[in-house]
N, C-alpha and C positions, 0 to 999 in steps of 0.2 A: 580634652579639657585644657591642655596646657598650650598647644596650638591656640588657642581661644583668648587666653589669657597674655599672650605675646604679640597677639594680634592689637588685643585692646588695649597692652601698653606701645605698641608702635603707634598706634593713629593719636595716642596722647601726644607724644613729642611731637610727629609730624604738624601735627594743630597747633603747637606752639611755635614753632619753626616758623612756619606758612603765616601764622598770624602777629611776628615780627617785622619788620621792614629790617632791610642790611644796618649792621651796624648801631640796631636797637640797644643793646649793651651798652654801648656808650651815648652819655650823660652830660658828659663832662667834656668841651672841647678848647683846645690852646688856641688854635689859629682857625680863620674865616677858609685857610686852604684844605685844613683837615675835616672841617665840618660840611663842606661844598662837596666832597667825595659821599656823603650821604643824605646831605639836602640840599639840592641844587642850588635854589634860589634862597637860601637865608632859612631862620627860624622870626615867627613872631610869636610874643608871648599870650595872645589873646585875637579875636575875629576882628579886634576893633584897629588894633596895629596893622594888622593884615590886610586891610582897607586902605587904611591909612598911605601904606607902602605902596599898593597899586594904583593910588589916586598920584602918589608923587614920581609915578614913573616906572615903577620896577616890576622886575617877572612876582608873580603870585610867592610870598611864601609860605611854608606850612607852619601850621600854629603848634606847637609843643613847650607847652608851659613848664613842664619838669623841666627839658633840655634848657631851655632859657633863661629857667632860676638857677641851672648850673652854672654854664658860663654867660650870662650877658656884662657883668663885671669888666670884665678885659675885650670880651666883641660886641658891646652895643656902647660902638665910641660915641654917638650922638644922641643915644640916649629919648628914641623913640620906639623903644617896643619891639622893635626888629634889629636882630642882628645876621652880619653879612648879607644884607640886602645886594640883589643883582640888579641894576639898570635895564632893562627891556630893548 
């Protein structure tokens, strides 16, 4: 029984591990160099920025709304919905 029960709690963590992306803890970024170490090409805040971005040129980026109500403040100097955009 207790093999059982250590089993069931390993595959919990594992599932949450596995079902994070690197770096998922953080929220919150200072610089476009810290945040490019876990999302290549930028954050957009919505599908519609995300377009937007690839239409004017740049690698795809991924959309996370939480990360980009945290910092777009100081990394979305232009003020279109994505920040640290990569050029293509």
């Amino acid at each position: 029984m207790k093999v059982t029960g250590y089993l069931a709690g390993a595959a919990v963590v594992l599932s949450l591990v596995l079902a994070s992306p690197a770096g998922a803890a953080t929220t919150r970024f200072t610089s476009c160099e810290k945040m490019h170490r876990v999302y290549e090409h930028g954050i957009s805040k919505d599908a519609k920025a995300q377009s937007r971005a690839v239409r004017e040129g740049m690698h795809k980026p991924v959309v996370m709304p939480k990360v980009y109500a945290d910092s777009y403040k100081s990394l979305d100097r232009d003020k279109d919905g994505t920040m640290c955009e990569v050029p293509s």
